[in-house]
N, C-alpha and C positions, 0 to 999 in steps of 0.2 A: 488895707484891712488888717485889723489885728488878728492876734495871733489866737484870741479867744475866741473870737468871731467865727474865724475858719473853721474851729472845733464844735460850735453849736450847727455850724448848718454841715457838716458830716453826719450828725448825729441825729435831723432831723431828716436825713435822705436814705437813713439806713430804717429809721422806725418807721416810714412809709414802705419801705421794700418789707418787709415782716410783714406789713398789716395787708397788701396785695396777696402775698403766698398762701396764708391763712385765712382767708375768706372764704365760708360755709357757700359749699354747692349746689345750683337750682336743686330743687326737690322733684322726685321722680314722679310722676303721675299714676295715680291709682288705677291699675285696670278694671274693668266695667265687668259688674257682675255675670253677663252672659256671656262673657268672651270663655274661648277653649283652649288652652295650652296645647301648641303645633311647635313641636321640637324640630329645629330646621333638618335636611337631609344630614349634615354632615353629625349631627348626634345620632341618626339612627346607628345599630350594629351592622357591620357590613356579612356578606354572607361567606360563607366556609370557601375559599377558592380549594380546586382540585386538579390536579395534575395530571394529564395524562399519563400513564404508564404507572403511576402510584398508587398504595395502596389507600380504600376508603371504610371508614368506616360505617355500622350499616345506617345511622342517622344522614349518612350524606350520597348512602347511595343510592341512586333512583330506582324507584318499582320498575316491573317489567310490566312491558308493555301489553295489556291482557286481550286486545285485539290482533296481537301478533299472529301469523299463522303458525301451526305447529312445523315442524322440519319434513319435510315429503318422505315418504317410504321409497323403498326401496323398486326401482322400474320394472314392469312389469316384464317378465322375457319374452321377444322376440323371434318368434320364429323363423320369420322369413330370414334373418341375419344370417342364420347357416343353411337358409335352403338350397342354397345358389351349390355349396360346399356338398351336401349330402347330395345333391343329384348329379354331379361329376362323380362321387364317388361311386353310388347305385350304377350309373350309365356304365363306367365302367366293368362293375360286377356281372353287368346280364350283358356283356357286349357289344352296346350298342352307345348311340350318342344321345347328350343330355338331352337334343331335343323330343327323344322319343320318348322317354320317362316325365314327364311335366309335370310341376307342383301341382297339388289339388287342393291342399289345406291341412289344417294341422288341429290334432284333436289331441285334448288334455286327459281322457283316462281312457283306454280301448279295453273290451273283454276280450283278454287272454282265450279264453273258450270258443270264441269263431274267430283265430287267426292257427295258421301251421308255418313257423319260422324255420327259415330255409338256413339261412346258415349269416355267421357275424358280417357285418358290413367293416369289409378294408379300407383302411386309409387312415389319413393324418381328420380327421372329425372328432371332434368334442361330445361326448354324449353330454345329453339335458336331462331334463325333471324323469324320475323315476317312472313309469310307464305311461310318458306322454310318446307324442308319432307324428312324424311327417308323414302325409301319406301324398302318393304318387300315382301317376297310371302308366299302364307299360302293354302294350299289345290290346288294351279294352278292358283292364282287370286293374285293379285297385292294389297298388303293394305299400306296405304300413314298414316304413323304417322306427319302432321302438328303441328305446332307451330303458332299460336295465341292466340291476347290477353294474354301473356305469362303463356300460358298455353298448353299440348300437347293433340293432338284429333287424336282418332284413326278411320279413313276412308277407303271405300270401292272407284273406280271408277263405275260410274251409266253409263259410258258409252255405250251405248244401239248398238246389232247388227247391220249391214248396213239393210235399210229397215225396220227395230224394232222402236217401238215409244211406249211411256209411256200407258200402257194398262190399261184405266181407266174401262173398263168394268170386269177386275178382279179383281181393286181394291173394287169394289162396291162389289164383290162377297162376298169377304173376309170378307169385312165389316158386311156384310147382316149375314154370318158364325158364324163370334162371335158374334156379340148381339143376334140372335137367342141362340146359348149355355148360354150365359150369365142370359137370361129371362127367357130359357126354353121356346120356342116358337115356332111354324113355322115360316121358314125367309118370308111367304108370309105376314103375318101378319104383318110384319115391312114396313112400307112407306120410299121412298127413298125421300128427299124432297130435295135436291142440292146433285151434282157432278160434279166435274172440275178438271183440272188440276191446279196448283198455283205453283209459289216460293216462296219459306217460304226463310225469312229473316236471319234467321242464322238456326244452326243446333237443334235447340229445337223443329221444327218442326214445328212453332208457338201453343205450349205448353208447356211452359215452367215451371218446377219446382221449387218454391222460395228454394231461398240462393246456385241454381245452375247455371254455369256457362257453357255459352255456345260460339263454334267458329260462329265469323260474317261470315259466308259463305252463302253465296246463294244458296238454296238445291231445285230444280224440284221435286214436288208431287203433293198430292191431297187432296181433303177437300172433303169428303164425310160426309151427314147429313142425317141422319135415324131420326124417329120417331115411337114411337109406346106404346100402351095405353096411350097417351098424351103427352107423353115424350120424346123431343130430347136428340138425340146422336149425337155427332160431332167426326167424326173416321178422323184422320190427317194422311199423310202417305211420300213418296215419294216411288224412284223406289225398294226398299229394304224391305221396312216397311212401316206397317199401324196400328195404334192403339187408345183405344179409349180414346178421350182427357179428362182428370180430370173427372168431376163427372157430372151425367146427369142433365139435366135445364127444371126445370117446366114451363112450355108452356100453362098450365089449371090448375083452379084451382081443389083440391082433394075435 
């Protein structure tokens, strides 16, 4: 083959390779009028990821839940939890064993005015709610261990028979009884110079012990005031007890 030859059929092998590369592309098909453009998942936007422990802002923080319950209050107190405790302590105050003092129940407000508190209840005890009571029984009688002034007081009820009222003429009796023993005396020889009934202000009796502590209760008694070889005696009491108030007061001179 000639040399010419060769060069036309290069030349017709190369304008066929052209006209293959540049050849116009099927044509796309029209979409149909009632078709609806559905953007595949991977174009949608994906959503906010959140970290635990990170901060969020508030488009991506979730509402609270409005069925939620609200947070419980605070438990109601239990009595019996120190009854166990208060009537070891009681048993031991009136000398006896816990079995003889038995819980009875426990009441949330007592009138101050039908109880006479004998004196503070000892021991390692937590006083509670401001004039709430355990109350106890002890010989057939009802004893009210209060809380006040966070402090526990062990109390009798003074509440008096139907028809029964504060018997101020045995308190006088009583009175007249021991300072006579005390002096060595006939009780005629002692002058009665005032007797009354009174509310004493808290349970000291209106005689009150320095560096003791007493409950604000309002306790019905009496103020009985003796005198004799010159010298007053002021006996305090209510319906329970009577005794003679701190030390006698010179009234004349010696």
């Amino acid at each position: 083959m000639s040399r010419t030859a060769s060069l036309w059929t290069i030349l017709i092998l190369v304008a066929l390779l052209l006209s293959a590369c540049f050849s116009p592309a099927a044509p796309i098909p029209a979409a149909s009028p009632g078709a609806r453009e559905n953007p595949s998942p991977t174009a949608q936007q994906s959503l906010p990821h959140i970290e635990v422990g990170t901060g969020t802002s508030p488009a991506t923080t979730p509402a609270p839940d409005q069925g939620a319950s609200a947070p419980a209050e605070g438990t109601v107190w239990n009595p019996r939890a120190i009854a166990t405790q208060v009537q070891q302590a009681l048993a031991q105050m009136l000398n006896t064993s816990p079995e003889n003092v038995p819980f009875l129940a426990y009441e949330a407000e007592v009138d101050p005015a039908t109880l006479t508190c004998l004196d503070q209840l000892v021991g390692d005890v937590p006083a509670f709610g401001q004039g709430e009571a355990l109350v106890f029984q002890h010989e057939g009688s009802k004893v009210y261990v209060i809380s006040s002034g966070g402090q526990l007081w062990v109390c009798k009820p003074n509440t008096l028979a139907s028809g029964e009222t504060l018997d101020l003429e045995k308190a006088k009796e009583k009175a007249l009884a021991d300072l006579a023993r005390r002096l060595n005396v006939d009780p005629k020889a002692i002058q009665v110079v005032e007797a009354k009934e009174v509310t004493w202000e808290d349970t000291s009796l209106g005689c009150p012990e320095e560096g003791k502590k007493y409950a604000q209760i309002l306790t019905p008694g009496f103020l009985v005031v003796l005198q004799a070889d010159g010298q007053t005696y002021e006996y305090h009491g209510s319906s329970r007890t009577i005794f003679l108030c701190g030390n006698a007061k010179k009234t004349s001179d010696e």
